[in-house]
C-alpha positions as CSV (number, residue, x, y, z in Angstrom):
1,X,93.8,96.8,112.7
2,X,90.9,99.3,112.7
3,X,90.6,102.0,109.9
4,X,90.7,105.3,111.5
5,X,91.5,106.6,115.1
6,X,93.1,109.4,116.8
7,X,95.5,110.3,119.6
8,X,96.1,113.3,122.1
9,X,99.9,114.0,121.7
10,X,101.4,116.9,123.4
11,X,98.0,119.1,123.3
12,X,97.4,118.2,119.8
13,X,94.7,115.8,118.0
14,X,96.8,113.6,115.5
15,X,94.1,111.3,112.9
16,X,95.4,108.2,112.1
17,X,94.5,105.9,108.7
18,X,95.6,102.9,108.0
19,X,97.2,102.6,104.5
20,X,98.1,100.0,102.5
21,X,101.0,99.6,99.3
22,X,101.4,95.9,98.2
23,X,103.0,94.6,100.7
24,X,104.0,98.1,102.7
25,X,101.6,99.6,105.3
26,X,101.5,102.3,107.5
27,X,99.4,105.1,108.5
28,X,98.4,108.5,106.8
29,X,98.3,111.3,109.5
30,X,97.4,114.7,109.8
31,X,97.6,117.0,112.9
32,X,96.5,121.0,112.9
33,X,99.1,123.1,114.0
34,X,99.9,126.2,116.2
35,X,98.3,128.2,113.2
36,X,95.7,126.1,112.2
37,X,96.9,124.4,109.1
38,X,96.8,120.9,108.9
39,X,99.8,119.2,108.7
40,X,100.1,115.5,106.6
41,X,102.4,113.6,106.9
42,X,102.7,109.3,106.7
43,X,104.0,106.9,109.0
44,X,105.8,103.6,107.0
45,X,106.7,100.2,108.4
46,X,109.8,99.7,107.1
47,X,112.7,96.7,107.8
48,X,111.4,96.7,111.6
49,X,110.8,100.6,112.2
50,X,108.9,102.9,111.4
51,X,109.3,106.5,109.5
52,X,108.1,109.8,108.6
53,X,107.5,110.7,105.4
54,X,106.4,113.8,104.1
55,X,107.1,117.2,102.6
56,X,108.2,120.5,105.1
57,X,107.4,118.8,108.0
58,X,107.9,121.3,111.4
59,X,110.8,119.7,113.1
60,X,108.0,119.0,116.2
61,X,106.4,116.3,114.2
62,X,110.0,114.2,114.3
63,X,110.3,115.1,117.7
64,X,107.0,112.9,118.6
65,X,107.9,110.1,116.7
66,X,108.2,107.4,119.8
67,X,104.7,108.9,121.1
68,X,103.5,108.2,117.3
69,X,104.9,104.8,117.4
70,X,102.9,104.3,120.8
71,X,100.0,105.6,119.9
72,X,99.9,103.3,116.9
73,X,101.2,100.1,119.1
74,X,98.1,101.1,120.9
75,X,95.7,100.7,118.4
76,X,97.2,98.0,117.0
């Protein structure tokens, strides 16, 4: 699994790092919005799925969850 990469999702540049806890991984992420502000968030691998977590997410994050998951099958 590579470090860092980045996807195109729906007209918007999502960064991708790998991320380690023990024995949890997953991905930090970030993604500029409509507004410019950059939005964090991470992505967990978790009893065979994979989550969002983060704080006051905009609902369109959760909506792309399936291309996230792609995007990171991808890479991976």
């Amino acid at each position: 699994m590579g470090n860092l990469f980045n996807k195109m999702i729906e007209g918007k540049q999502f960064n991708f790092q790998a991320i380690e806890f023990g024995e949890q991984s997953g991905y930090h992420v970030d993604v500029k919005d409509e507004h410019n502000m950059r939005r964090e968030f991470r992505m967990l691998h978790e009893n065979d799925r994979w989550q969002i977590e983060g704080e006051e997410l905009p609902s369109w994050i959760y909506d792309n969850l399936q291309a996230l998951i792609a995007a990171i099958n991808e890479h991976e």
